[in-house]
GUFIPA-140915 format. One line per 5 residues: their letters; for each residue x, y, z of N, C-alpha, C. Coordinates in steps of 0.1 Angstrom, whole numbers. Layout:
% residues N
a> X Y Z X Y Z X Y Z ~ ...
% end
This chain:
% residues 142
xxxxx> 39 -257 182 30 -258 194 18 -267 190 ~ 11 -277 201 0 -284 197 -6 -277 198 ~ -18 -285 187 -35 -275 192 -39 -271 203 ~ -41 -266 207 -52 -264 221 -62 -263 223 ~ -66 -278 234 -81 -275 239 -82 -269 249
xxxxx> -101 -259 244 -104 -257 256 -113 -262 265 ~ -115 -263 280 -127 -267 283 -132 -272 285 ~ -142 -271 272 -151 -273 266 -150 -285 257 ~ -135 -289 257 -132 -302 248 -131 -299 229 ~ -136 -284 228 -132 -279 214 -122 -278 210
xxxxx> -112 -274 197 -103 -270 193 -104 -258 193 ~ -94 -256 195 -91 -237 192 -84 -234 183 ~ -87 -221 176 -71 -216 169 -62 -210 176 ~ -64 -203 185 -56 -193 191 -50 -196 207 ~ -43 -199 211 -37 -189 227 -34 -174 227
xxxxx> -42 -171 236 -39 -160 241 -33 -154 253 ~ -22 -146 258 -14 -147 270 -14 -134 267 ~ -19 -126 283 -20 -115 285 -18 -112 297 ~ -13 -99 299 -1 -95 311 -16 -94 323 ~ -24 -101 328 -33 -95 337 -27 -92 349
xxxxx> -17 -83 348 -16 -82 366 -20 -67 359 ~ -26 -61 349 -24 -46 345 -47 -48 343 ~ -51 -41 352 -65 -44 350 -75 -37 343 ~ -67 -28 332 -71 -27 319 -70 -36 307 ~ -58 -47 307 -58 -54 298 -67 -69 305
xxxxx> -66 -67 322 -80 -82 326 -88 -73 320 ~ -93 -58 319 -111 -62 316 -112 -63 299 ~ -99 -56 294 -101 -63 277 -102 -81 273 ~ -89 -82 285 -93 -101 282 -107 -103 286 ~ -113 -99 296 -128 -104 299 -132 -105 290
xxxxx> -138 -90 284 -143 -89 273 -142 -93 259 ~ -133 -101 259 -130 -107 246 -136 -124 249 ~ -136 -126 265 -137 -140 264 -157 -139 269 ~ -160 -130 269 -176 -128 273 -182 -129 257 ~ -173 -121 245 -179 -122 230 -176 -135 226
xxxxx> -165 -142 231 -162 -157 220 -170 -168 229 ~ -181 -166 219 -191 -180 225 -185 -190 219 ~ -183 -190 208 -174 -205 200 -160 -207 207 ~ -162 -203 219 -145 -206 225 -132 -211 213 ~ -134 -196 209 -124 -199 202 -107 -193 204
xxxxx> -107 -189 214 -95 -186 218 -92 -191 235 ~ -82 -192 239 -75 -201 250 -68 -195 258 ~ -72 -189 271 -68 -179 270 -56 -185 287 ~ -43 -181 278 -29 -189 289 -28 -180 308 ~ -32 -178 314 -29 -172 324 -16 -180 334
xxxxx> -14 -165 341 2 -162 342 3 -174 357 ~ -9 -180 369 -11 -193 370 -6 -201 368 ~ -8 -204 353 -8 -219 350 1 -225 352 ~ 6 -239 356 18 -242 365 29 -251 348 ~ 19 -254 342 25 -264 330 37 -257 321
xxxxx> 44 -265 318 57 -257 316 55 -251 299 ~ 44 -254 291 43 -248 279 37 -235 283 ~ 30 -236 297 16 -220 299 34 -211 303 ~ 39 -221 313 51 -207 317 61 -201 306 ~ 62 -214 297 72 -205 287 69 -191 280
xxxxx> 53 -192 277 46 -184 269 41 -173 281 ~ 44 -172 292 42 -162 301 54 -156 300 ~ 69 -161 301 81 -155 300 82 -150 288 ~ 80 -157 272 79 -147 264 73 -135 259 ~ 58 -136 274 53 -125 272 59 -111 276
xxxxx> 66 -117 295 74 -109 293 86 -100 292 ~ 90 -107 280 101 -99 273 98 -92 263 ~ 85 -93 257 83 -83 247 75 -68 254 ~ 76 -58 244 74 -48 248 61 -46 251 ~ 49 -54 248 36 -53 247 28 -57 255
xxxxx> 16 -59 259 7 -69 269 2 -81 262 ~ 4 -83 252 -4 -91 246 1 -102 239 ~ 1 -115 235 7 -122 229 -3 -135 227 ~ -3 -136 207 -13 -142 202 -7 -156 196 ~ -11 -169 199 -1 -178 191 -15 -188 185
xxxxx> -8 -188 175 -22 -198 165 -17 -216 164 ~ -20 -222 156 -18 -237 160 -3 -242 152 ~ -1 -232 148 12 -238 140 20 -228 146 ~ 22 -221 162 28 -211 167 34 -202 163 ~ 28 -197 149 30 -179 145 24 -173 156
xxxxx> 34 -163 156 29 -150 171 25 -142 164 ~ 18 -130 171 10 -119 167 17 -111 185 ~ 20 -99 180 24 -94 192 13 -81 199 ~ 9 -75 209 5 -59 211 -7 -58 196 ~ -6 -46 188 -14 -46 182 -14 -51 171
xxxxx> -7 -64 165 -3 -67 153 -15 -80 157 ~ -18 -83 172 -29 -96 172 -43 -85 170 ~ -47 -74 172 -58 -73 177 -67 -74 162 ~ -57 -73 149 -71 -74 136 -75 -91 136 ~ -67 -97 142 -69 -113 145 -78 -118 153
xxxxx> -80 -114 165 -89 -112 175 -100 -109 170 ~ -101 -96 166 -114 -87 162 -126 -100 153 ~ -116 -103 139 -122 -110 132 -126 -121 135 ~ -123 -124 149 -129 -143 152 -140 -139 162 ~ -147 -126 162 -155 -123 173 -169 -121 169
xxxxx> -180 -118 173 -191 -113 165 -190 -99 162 ~ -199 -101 149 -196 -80 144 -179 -81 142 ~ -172 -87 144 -155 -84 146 -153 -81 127 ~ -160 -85 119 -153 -85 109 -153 -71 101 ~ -164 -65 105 -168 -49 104 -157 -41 112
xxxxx> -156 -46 124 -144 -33 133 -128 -37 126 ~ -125 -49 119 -115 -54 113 -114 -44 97 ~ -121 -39 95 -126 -30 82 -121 -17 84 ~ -128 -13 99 -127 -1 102 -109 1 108 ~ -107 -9 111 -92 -10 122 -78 -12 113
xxxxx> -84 -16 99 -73 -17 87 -76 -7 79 ~ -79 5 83 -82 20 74 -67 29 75 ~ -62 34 69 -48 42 63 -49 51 83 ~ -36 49 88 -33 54 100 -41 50 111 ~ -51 41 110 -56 41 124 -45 25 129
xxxxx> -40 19 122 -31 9 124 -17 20 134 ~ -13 28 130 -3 35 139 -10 38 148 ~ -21 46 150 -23 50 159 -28 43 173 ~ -31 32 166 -34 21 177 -20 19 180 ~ -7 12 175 6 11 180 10 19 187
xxxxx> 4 36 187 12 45 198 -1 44 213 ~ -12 41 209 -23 41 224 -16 29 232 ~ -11 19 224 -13 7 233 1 5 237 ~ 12 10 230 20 18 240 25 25 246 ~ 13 34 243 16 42 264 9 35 270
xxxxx> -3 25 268 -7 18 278 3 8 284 ~ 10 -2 277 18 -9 281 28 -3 288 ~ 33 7 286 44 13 293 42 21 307 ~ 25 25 311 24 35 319 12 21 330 ~ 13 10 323 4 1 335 7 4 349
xxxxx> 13 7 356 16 11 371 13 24 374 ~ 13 33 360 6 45 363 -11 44 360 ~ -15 34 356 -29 34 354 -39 27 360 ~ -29 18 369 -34 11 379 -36 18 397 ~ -27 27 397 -27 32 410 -22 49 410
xxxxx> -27 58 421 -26 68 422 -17 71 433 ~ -11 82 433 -4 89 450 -10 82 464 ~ -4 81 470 -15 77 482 -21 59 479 ~ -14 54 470 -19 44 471 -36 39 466 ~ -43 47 459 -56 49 454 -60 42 441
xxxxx> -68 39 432 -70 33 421 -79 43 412 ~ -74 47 405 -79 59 390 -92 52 390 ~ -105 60 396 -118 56 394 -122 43 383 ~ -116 48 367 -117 37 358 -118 21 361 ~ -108 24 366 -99 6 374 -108 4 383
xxxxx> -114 12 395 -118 7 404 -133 2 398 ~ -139 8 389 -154 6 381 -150 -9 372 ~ -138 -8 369 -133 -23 360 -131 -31 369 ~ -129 -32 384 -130 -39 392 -142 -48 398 ~ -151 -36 398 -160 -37 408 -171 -47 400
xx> -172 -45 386 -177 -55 372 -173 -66 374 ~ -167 -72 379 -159 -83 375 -167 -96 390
% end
């Protein structure tokens, strides 16, 4: 994969491709792209018409996760195997990267973030057509 600019005409290390039709993982992408002032990540939306953004939206997905991290020499990072990668290119990230590589909290992040990936339609909408208060507060932010 080539580098990627963003922008801003910088280099980046990272693309980032995330499932935003699920509006827990838009307000984590937000939030990730509100802390990277060094635009350091690039972030692929499911949009983009160019045939490298769509490939990397179809391999998003077929994997089981929301998330999909690719660096400049195109090693992937998938779900929670990108987020100690993320953390550390953020501010403070290198402290929660400390805390996030401690004995089990690595599994137990692999089992939160999939029931999140697996239950997005249940987290996004209620009986009746309604939005789980959370979502509609992650909405109304935006």
């Amino acid at each position: 994969m080539e580098t990627v600019v963003s922008a801003t005409g910088n280099r980046t290390a990272w693309a980032v491709v995330s499932d935003d039709r699920c509006p827990v993982v838009q307000f984590l992408a937000r939030l990730i792209r509100q802390l990277d002032r060094r635009h350091f990540f690039h972030f692929v939306k499911r949009e983009d018409q160019d045939p490298a953004s769509q490939a990397l939206v179809v391999e998003l997905d077929a994997c089981p996760w929301s998330l999909l991290l690719i660096d400049n020499e195109g090693e992937r990072r998938q779900g929670p195997e990108a987020i100690p990668f993320i953390l550390k290119n953020l501010p403070q990230g290198r402290l929660a990267v400390a805390i996030y590589l401690l004995p089990g909290t690595m599994w137990l992040t692999r089992q939160l973030y999939l029931l999140v990936s697996r239950n997005k339609l249940r987290l996004t909408s209620k009986p009746g057509g309604k939005q789980p208060e959370i979502i509609s507060a992650i909405r109304s932010n935006s």
